[in-house]
N, CA, C and O atoms as a MOPAC input file, in Angstrom:
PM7 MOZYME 1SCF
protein

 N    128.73600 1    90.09400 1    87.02100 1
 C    129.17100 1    88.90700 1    86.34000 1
 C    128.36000 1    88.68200 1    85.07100 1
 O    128.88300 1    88.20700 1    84.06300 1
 N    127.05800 1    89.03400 1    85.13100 1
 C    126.30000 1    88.76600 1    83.93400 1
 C    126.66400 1    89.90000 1    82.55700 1
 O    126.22400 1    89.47200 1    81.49000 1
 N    127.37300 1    91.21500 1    82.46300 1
 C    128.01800 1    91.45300 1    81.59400 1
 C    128.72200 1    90.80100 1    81.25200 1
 O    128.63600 1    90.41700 1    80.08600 1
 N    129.70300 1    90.37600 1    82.03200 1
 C    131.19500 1    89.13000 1    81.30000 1
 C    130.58100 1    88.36300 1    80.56000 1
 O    131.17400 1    87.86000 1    79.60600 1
 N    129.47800 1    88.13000 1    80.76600 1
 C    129.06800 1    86.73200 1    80.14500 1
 C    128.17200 1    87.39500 1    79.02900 1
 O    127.72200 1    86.53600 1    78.27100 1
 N    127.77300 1    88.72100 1    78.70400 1
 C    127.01400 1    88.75900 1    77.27800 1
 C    128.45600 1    89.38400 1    76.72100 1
 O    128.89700 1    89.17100 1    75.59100 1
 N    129.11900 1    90.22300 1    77.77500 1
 C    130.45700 1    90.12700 1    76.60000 1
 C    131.15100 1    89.19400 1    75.78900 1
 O    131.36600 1    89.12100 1    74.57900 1
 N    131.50300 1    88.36500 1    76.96600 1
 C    132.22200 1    87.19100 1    75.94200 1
 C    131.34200 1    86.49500 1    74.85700 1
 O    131.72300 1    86.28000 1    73.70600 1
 N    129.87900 1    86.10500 1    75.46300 1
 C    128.78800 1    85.75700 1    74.20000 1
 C    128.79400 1    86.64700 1    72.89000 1
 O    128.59300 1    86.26400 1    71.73800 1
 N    129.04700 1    87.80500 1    73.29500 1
 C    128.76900 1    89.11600 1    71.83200 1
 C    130.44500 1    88.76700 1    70.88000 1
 O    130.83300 1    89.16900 1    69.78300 1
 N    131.00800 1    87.98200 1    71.77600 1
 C    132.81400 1    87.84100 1    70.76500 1
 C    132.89700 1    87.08300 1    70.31900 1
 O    133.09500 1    87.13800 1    69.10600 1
 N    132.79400 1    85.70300 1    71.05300 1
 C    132.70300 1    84.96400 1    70.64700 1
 C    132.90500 1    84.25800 1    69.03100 1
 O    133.85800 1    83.62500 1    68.57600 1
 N    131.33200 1    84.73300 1    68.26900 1
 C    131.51300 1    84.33200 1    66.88200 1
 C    132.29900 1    85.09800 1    66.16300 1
 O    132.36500 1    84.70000 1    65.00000 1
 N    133.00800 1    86.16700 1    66.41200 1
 C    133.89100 1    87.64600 1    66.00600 1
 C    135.34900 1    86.37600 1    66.22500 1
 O    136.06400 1    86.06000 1    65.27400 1
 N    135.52300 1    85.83900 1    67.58200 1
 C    136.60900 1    84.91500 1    68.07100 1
 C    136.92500 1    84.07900 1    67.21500 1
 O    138.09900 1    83.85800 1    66.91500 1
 N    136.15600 1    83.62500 1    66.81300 1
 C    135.82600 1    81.86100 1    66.25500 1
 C    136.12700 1    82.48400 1    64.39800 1
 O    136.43100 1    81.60800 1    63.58900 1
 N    136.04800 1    83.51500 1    64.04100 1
 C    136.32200 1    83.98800 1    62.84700 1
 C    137.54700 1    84.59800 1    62.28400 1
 O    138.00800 1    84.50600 1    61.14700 1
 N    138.10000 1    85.42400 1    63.61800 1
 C    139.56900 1    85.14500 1    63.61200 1
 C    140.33300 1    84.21900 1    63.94100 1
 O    141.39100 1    84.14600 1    63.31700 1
 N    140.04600 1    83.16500 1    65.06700 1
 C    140.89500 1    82.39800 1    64.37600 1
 C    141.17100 1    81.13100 1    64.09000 1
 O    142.14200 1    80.42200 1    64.35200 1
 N    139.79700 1    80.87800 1    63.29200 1
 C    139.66000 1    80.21700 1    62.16600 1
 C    140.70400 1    80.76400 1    60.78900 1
 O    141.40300 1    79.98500 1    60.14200 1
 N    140.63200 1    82.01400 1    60.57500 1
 C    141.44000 1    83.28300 1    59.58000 1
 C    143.29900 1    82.81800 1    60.53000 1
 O    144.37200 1    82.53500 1    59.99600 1
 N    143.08200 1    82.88600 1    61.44000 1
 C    144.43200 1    82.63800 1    61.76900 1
 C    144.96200 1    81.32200 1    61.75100 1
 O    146.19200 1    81.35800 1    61.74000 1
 N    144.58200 1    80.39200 1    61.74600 1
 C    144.63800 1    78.79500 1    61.75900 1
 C    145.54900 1    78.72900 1    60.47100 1
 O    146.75700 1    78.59800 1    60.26900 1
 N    143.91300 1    78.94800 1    59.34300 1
 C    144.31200 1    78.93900 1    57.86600 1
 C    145.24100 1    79.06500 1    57.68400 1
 O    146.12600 1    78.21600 1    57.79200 1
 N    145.40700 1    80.84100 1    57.14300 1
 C    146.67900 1    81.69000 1    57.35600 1
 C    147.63600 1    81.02300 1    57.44000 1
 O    148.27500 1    80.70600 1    56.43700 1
 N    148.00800 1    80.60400 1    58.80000 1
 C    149.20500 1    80.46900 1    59.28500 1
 C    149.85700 1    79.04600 1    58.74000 1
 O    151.04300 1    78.87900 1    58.45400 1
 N    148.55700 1    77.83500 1    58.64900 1
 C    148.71800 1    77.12400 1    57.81400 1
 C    149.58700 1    77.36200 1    56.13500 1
 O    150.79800 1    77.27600 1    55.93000 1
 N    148.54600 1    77.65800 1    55.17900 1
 C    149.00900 1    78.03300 1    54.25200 1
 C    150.27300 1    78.80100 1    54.15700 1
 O    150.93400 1    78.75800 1    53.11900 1
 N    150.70100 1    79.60100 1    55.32700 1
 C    152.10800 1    79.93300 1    55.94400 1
 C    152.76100 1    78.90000 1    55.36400 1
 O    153.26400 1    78.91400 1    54.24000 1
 N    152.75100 1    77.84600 1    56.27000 1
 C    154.03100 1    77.24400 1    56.68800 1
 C    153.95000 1    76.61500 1    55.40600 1
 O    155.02300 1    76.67300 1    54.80500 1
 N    152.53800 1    75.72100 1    54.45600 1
 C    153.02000 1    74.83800 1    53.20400 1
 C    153.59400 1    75.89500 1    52.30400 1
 O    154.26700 1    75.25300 1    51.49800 1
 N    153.71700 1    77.50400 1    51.93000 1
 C    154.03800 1    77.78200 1    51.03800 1
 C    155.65700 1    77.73400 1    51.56800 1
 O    156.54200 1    77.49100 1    50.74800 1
 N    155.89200 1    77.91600 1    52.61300 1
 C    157.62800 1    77.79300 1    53.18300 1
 C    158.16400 1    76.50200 1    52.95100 1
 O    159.08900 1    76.37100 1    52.14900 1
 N    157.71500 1    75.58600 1    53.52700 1
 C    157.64400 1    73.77400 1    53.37600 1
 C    158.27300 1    73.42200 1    51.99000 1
 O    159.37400 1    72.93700 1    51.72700 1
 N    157.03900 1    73.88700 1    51.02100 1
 C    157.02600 1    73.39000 1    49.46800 1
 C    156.73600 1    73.84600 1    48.45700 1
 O    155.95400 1    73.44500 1    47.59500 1
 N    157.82800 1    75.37600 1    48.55500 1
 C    158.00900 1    76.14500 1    47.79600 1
 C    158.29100 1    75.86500 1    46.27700 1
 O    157.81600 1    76.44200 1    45.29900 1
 N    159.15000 1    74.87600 1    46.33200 1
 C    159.67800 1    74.70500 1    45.08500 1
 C    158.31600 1    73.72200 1    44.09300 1
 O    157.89500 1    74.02700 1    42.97800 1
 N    157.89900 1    72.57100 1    44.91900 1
 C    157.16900 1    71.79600 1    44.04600 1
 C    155.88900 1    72.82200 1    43.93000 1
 O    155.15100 1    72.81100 1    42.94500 1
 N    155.71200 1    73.69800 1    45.03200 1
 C    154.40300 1    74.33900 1    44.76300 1
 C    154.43900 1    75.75200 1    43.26900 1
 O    153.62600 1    76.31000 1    42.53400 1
 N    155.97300 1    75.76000 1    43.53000 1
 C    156.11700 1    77.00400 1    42.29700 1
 C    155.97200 1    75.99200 1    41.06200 1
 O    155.59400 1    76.40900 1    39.96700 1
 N    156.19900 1    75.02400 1    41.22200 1
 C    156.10300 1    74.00400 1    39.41200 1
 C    155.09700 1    74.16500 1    39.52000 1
 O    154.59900 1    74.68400 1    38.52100 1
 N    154.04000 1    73.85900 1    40.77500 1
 C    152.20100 1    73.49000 1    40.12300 1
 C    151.72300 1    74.68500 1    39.71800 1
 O    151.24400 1    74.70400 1    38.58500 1
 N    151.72600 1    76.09700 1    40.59300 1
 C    151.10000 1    76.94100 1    40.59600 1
 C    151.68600 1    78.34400 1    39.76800 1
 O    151.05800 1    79.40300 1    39.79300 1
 N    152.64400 1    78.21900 1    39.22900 1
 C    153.37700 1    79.39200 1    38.33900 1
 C    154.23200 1    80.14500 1    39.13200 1
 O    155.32900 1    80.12000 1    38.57500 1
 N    154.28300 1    80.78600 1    40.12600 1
 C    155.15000 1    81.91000 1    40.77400 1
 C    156.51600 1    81.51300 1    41.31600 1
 O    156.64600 1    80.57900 1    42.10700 1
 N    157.53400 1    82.25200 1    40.86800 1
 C    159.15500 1    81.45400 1    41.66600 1
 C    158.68600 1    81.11400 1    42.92600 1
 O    157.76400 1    81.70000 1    43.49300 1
 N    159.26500 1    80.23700 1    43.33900 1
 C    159.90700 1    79.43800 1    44.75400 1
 C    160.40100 1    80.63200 1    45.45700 1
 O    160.36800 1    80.29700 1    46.64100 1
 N    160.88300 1    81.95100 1    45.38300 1
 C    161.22900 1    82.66800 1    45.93400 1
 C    160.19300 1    83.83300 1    46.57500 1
 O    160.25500 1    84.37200 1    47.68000 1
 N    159.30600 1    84.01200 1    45.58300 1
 C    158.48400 1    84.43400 1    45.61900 1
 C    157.41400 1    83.84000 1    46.78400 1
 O    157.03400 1    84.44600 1    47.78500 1
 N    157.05700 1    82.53800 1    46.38000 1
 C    155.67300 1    81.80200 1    47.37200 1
 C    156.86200 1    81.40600 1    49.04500 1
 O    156.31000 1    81.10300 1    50.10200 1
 N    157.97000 1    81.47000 1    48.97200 1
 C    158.66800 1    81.77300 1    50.23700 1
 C    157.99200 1    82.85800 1    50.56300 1
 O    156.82000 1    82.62400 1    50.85800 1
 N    158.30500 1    83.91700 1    50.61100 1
 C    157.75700 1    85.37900 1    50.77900 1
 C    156.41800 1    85.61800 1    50.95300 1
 O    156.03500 1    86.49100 1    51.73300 1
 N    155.90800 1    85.16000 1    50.52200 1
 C    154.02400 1    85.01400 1    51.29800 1
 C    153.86900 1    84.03300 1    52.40500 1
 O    153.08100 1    84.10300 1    53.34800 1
 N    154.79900 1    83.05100 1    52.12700 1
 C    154.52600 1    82.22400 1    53.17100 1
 C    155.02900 1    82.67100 1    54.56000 1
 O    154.66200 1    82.04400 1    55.55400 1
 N    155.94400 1    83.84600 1    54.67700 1
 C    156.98000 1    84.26800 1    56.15300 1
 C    155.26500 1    85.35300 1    56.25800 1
 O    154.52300 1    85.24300 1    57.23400 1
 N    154.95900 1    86.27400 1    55.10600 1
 C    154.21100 1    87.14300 1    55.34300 1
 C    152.98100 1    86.38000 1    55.93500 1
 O    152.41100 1    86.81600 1    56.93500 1
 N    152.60200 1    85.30400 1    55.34400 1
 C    150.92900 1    84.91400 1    56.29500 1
 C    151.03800 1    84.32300 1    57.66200 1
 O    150.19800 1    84.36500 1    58.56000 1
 N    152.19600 1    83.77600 1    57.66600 1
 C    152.58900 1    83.11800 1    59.00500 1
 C    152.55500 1    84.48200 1    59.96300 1
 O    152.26000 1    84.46100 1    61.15800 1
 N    152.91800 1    85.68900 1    59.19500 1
 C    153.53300 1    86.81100 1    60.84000 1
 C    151.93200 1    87.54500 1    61.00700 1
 O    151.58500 1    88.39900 1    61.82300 1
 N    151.11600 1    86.87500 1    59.92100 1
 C    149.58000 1    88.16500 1    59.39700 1
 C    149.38800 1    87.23900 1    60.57100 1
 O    149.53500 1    87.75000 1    61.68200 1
 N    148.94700 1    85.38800 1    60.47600 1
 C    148.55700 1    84.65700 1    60.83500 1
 C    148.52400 1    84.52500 1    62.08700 1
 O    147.48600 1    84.05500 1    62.55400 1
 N    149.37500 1    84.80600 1    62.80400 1
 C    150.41700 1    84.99900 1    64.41100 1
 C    149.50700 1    86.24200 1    65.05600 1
 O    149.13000 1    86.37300 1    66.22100 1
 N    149.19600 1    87.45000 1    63.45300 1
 C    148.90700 1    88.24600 1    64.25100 1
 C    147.39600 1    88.78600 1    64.73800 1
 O    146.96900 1    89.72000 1    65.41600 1
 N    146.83700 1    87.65000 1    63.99600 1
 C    145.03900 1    87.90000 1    63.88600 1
 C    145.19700 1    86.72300 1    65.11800 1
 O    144.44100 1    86.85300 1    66.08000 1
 N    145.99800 1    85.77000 1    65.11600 1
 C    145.29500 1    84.70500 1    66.44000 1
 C    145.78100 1    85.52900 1    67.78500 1
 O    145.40600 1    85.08900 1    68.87200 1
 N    146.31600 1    86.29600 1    67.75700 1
 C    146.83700 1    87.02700 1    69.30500 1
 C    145.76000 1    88.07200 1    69.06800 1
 O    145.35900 1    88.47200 1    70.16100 1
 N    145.10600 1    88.69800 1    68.00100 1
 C    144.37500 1    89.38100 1    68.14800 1
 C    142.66500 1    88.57000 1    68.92100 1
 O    141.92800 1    89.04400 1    69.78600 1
 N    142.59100 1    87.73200 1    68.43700 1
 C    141.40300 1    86.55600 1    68.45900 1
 C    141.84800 1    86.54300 1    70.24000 1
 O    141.08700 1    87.07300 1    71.04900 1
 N    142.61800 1    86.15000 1    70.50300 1
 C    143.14900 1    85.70100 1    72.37000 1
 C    143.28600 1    86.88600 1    73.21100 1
 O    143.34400 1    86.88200 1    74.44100 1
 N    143.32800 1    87.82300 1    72.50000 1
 C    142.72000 1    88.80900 1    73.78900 1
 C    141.49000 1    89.10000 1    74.27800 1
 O    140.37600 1    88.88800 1    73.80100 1
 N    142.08800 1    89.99600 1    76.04800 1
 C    140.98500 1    89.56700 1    77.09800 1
 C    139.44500 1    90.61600 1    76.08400 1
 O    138.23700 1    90.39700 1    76.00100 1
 N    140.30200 1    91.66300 1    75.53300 1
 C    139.04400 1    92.83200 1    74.86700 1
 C    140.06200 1    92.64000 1    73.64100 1
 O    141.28100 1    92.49400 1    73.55300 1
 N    138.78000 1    92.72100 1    72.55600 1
 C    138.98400 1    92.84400 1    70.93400 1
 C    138.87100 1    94.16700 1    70.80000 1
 O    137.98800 1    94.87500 1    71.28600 1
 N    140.07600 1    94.60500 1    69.91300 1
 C    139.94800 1    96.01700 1    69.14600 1
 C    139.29100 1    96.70100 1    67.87800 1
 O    139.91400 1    96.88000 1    66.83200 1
 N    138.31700 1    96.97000 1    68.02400 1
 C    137.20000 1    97.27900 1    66.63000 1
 C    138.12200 1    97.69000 1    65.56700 1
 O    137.85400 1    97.42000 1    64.39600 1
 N    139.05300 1    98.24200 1    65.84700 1
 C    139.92200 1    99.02900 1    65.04700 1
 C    141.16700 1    97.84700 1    64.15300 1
 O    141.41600 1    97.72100 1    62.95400 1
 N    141.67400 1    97.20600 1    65.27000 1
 C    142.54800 1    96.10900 1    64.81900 1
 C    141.37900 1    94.89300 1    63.85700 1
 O    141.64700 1    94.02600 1    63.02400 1
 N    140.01700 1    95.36500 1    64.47200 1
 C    139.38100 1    93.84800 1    63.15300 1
 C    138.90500 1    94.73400 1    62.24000 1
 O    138.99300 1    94.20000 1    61.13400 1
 N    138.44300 1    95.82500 1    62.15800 1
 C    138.75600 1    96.51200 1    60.96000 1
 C    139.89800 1    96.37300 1    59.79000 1
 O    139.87800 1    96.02400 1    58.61000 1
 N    141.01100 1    96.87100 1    60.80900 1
 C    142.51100 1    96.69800 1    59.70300 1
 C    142.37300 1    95.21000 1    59.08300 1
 O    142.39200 1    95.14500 1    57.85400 1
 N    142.24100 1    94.05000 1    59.79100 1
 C    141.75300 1    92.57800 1    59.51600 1
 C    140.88600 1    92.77500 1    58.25600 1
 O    141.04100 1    92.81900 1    57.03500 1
 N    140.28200 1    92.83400 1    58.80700 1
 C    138.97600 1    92.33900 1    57.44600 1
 C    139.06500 1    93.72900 1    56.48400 1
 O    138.01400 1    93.85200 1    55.85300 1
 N    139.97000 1    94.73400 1    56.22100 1
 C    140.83400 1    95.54700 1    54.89900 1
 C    141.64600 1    95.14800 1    54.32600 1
 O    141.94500 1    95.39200 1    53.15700 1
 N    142.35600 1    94.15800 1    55.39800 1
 C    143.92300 1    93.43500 1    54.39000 1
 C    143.14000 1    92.39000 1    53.80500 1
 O    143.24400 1    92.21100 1    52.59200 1
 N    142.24500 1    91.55500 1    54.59500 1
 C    141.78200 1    90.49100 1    53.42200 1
 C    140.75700 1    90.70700 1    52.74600 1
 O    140.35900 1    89.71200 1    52.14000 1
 N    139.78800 1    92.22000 1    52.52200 1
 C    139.76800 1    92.97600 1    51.56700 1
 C    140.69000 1    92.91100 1    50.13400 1
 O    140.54200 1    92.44500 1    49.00400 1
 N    141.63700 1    93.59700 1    50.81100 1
 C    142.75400 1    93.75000 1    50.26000 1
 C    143.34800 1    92.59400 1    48.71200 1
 O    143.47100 1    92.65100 1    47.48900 1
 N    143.60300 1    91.40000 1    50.16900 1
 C    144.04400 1    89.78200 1    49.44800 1
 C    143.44900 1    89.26600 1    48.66200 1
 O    143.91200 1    88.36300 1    47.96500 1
 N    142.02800 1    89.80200 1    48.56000 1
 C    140.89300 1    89.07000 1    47.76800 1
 C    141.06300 1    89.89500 1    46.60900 1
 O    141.27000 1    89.06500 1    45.72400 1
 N    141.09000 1    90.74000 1    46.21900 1
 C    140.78300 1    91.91200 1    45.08300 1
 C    142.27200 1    91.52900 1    44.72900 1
 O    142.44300 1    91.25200 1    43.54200 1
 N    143.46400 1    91.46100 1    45.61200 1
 C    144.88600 1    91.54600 1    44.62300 1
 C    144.92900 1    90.30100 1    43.78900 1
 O    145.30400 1    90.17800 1    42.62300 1
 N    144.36800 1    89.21300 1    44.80000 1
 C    144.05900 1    87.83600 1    44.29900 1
 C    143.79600 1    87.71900 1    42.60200 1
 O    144.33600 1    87.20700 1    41.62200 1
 N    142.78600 1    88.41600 1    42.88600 1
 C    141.66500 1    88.38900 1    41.66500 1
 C    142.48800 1    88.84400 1    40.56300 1
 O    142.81500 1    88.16700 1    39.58900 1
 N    142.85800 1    90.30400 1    40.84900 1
 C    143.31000 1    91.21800 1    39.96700 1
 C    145.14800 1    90.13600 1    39.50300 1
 O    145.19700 1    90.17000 1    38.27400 1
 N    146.10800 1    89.53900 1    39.90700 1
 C    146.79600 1    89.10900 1    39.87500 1
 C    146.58400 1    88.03300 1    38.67800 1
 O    147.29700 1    87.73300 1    37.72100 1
 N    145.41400 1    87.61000 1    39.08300 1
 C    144.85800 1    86.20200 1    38.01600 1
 C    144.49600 1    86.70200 1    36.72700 1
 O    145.00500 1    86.16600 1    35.74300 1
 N    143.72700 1    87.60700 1    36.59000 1
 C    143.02200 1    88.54500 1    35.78500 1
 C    143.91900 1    89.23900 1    34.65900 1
 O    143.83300 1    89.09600 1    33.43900 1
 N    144.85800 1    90.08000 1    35.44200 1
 C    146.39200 1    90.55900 1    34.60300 1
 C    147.39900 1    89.54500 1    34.13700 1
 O    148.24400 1    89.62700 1    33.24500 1
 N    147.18000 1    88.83300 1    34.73900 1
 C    148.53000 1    87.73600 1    34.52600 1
 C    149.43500 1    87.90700 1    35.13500 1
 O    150.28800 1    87.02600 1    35.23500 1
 N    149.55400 1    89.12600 1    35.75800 1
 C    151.15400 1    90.11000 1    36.78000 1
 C    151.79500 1    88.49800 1    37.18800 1
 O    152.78000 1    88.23800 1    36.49700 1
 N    151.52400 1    87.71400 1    37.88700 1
 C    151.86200 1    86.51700 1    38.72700 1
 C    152.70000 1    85.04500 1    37.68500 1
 O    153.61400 1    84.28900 1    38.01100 1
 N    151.91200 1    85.12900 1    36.42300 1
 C    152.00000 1    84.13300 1    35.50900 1
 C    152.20000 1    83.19700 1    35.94400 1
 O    153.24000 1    82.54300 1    36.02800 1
 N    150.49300 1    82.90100 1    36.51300 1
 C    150.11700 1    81.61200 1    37.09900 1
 C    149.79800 1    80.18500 1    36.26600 1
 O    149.27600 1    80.26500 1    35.15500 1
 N    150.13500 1    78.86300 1    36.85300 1
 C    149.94700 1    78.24100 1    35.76100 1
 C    147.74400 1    78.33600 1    35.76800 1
 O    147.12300 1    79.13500 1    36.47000 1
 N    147.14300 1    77.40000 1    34.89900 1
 C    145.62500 1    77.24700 1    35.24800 1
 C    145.54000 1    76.80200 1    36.70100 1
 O    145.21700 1    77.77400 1    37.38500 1
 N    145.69800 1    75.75600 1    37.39700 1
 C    145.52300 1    75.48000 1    38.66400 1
 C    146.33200 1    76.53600 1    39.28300 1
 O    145.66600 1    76.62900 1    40.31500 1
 N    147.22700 1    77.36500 1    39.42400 1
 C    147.42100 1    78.20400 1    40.32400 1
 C    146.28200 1    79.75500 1    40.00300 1
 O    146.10600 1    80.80400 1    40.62300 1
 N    145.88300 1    79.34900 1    39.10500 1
 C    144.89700 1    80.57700 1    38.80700 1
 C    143.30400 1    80.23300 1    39.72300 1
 O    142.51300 1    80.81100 1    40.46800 1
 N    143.53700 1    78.74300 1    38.99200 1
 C    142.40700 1    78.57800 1    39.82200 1
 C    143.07800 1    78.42000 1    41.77100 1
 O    142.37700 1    78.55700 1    42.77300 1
 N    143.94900 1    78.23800 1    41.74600 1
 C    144.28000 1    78.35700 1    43.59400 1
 C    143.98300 1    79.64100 1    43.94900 1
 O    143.18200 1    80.02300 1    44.80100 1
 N    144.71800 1    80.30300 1    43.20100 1
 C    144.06700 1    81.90000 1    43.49100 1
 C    143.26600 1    82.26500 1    44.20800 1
 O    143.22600 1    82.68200 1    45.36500 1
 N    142.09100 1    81.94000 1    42.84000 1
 C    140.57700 1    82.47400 1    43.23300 1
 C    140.38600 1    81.95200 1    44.41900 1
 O    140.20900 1    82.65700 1    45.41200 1
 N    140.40600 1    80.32500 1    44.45500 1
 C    139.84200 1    79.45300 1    45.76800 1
 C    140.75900 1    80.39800 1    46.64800 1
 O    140.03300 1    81.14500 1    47.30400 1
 N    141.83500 1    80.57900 1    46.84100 1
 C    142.03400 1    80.98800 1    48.29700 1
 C    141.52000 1    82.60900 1    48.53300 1
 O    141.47500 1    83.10900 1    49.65700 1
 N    141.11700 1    83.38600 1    47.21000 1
 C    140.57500 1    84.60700 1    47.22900 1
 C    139.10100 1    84.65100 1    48.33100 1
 O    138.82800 1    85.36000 1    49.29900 1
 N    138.52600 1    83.77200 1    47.78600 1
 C    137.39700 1    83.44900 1    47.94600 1
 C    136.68800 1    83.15400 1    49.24800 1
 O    135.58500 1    83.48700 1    49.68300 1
 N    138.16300 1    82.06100 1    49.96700 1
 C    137.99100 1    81.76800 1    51.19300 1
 C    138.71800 1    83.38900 1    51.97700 1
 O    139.04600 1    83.39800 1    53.16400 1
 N    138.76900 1    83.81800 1    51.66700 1
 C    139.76900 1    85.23900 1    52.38200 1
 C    139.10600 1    86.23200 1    52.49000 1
 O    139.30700 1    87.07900 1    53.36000 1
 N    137.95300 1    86.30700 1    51.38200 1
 C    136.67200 1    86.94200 1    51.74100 1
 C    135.53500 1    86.43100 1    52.53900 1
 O    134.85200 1    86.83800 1    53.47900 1
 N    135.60800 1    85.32600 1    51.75500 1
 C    134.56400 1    84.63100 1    53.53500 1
 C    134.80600 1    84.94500 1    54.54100 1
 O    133.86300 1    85.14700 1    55.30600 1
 N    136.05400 1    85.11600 1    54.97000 1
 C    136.97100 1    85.20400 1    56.50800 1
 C    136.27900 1    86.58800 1    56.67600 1
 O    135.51000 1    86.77500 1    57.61900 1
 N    136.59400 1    87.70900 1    55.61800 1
 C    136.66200 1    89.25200 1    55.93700 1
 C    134.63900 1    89.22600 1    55.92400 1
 O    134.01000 1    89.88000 1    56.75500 1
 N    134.12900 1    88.59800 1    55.13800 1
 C    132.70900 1    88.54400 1    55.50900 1
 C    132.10400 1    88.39800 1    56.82600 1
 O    131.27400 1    89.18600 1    57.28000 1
 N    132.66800 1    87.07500 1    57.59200 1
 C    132.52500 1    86.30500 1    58.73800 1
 C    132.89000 1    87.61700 1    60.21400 1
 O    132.23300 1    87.84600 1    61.22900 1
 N    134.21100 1    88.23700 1    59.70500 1
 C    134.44300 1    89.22400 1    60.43600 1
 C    133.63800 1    90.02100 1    60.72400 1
 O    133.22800 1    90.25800 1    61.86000 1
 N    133.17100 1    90.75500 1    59.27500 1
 C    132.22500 1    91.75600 1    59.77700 1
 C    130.72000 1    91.35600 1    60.37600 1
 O    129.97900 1    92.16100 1    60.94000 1
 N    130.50100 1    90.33800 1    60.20600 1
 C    129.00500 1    89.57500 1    61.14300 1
 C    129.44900 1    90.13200 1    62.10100 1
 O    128.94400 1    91.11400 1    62.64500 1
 N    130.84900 1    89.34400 1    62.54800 1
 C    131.14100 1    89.17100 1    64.15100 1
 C    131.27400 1    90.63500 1    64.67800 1
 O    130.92700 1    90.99800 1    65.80200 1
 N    131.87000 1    91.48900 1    63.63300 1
 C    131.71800 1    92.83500 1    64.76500 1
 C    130.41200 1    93.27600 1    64.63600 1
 O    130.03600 1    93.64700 1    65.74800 1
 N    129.56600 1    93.40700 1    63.82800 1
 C    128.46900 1    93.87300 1    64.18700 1
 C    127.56800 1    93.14500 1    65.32100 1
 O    126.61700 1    93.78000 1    65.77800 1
 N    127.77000 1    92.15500 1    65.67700 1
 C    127.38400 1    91.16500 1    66.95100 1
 C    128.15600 1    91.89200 1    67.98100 1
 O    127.48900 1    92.43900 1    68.85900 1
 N    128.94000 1    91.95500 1    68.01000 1
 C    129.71900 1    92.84300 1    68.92300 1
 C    129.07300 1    94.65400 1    69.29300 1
 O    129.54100 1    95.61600 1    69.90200 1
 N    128.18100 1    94.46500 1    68.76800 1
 C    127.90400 1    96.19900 1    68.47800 1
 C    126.14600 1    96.17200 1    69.36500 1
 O    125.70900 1    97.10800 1    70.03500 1
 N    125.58100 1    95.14100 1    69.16100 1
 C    123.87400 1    94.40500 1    69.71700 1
 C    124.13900 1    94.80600 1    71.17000 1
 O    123.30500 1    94.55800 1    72.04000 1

């Protein structure tokens, strides 16, 4: 019994980081679906477009908190995790940077802020697996 219990202790903060990452996520999901249109006036990108991230973070979102609720975490599946928001953070950046997006200023600056928090997440991750590794 006293393994179960440094196991679940060693996940724990690995737990609490996905899904926190999945909460968000799935959040920011649903407002870019919600309020697509007023959010494409504030932030620059069609309404069609911030639809389309919003179905995509909701299914990412769905899929890091089922990852977070299992009985054993997959090193491999929080790897792929903390590469896509790798990933989100650098396209983030690079999106703002190029202009590719033709964001208005506050969606440039939303950007970054949500870049930013997306690397925290993929930061927070890798603590947690290396806690997982002790």
């Amino acid at each position: 019994m006293t393994a179960l219990t440094v196991t679940a202790d060693r996940t724990r903060f690995l737990r609490l980081a996905l899904a926190a990452d999945a909460v968000v996520t799935g959040g920011n999901g649903l407002a870019y679906l919600a309020l697509a249109g007023p959010a494409s006036d504030l932030l620059g990108p069609g309404a069609g477009l911030l639809r389309e991230i919003g179905i995509f973070l909701l299914v990412y979102g769905a899929a890091v908190g089922l990852l977070a609720s299992r009985p054993a975490i997959n090193p491999a599946a929080v790897k792929a995790v903390i590469g896509l928001n790798i990933a989100w953070t650098l396209g983030s950046v690079a999106a703002v940077v190029t202009g590719a997006l033709e964001f208005s200023t506050l969606g440039a600056v939303w950007a970054i802020a949500q870049a930013l928090v997306v690397g925290l997440f993929a930061e927070l991750q890798i603590t947690g697996l290396r806690r997982t590794r002790r």
